[in-house]
C-alpha positions in Angstrom: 106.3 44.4 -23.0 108.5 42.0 -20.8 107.8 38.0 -21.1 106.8 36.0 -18.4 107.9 32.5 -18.5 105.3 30.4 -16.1 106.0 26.7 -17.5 109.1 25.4 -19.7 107.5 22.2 -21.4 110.9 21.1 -22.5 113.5 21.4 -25.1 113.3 20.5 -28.7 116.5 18.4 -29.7 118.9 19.8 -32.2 119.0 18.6 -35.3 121.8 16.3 -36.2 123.8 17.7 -39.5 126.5 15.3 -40.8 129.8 16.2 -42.7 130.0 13.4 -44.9 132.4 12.8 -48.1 130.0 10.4 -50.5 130.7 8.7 -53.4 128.4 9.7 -56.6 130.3 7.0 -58.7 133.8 6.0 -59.5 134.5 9.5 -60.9 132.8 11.7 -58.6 133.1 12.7 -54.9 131.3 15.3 -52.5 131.6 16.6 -49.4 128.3 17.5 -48.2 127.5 19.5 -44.9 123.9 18.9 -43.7 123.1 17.8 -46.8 124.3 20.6 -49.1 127.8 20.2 -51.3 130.6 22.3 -50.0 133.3 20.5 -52.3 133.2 18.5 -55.0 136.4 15.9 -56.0 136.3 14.4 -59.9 138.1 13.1 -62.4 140.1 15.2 -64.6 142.2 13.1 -67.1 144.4 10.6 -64.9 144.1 13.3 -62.4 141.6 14.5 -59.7 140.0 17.4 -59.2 138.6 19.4 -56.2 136.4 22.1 -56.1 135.2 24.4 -52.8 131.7 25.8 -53.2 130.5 27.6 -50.8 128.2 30.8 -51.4 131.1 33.3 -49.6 134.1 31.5 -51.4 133.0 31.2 -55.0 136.1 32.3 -56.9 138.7 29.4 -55.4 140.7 27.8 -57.6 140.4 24.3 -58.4 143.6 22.4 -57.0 144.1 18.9 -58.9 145.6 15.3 -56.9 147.1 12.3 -58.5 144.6 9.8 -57.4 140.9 9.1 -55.9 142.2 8.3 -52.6 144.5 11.7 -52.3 140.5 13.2 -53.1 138.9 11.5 -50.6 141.9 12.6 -48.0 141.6 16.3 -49.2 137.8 16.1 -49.1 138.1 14.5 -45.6 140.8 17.4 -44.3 138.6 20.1 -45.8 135.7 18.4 -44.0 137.5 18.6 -40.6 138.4 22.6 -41.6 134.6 22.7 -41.9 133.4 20.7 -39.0 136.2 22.6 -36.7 135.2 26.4 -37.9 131.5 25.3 -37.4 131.7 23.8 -33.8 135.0 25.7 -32.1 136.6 22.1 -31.8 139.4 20.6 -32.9 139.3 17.0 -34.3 
């Protein structure tokens, strides 16, 4: 059975998903995608560290960084990996 368009009403917009690296505190980043934690940043000692979770990479190992703002700079470059993979750009 073949469909027949007679009328196209319109077009639903997309939704809009952010990739966004949030502060939970002043020992606790995230990097969320639409909402949902792909990487998480805290403090370890004097040290930071960074977690990846996603449901395909669950076994990655932490890597640590001397400082919040080396966090927020890996979060924010893992981010762009993200953003990039998702929409074929580069930015």
């Amino acid at each position: 059975m073949s469909i027949n368009v007679i009328y196209t009403v319109g077009e639903l917009p997309a939704t809009v998903n952010y990739v966004q690296v949030v502060s939970l505190g002043a020992d606790r980043l995230e990097l969320r995608a639409a909402g949902q934690m792909i990487a998480e940043a805290y403090r370890c000692g004097d040290d930071w560290a960074i977690d990846i979770k996603t449901p395909t990479a669950r076994n990655l190992p932490r890597f640590i960084l001397d400082d919040r703002r080396e966090a927020i700079d890996a979060l924010h470059q893992i981010g762009a990996l993200y953003f990039d993979m998702r929409t074929g750009a580069l930015s």
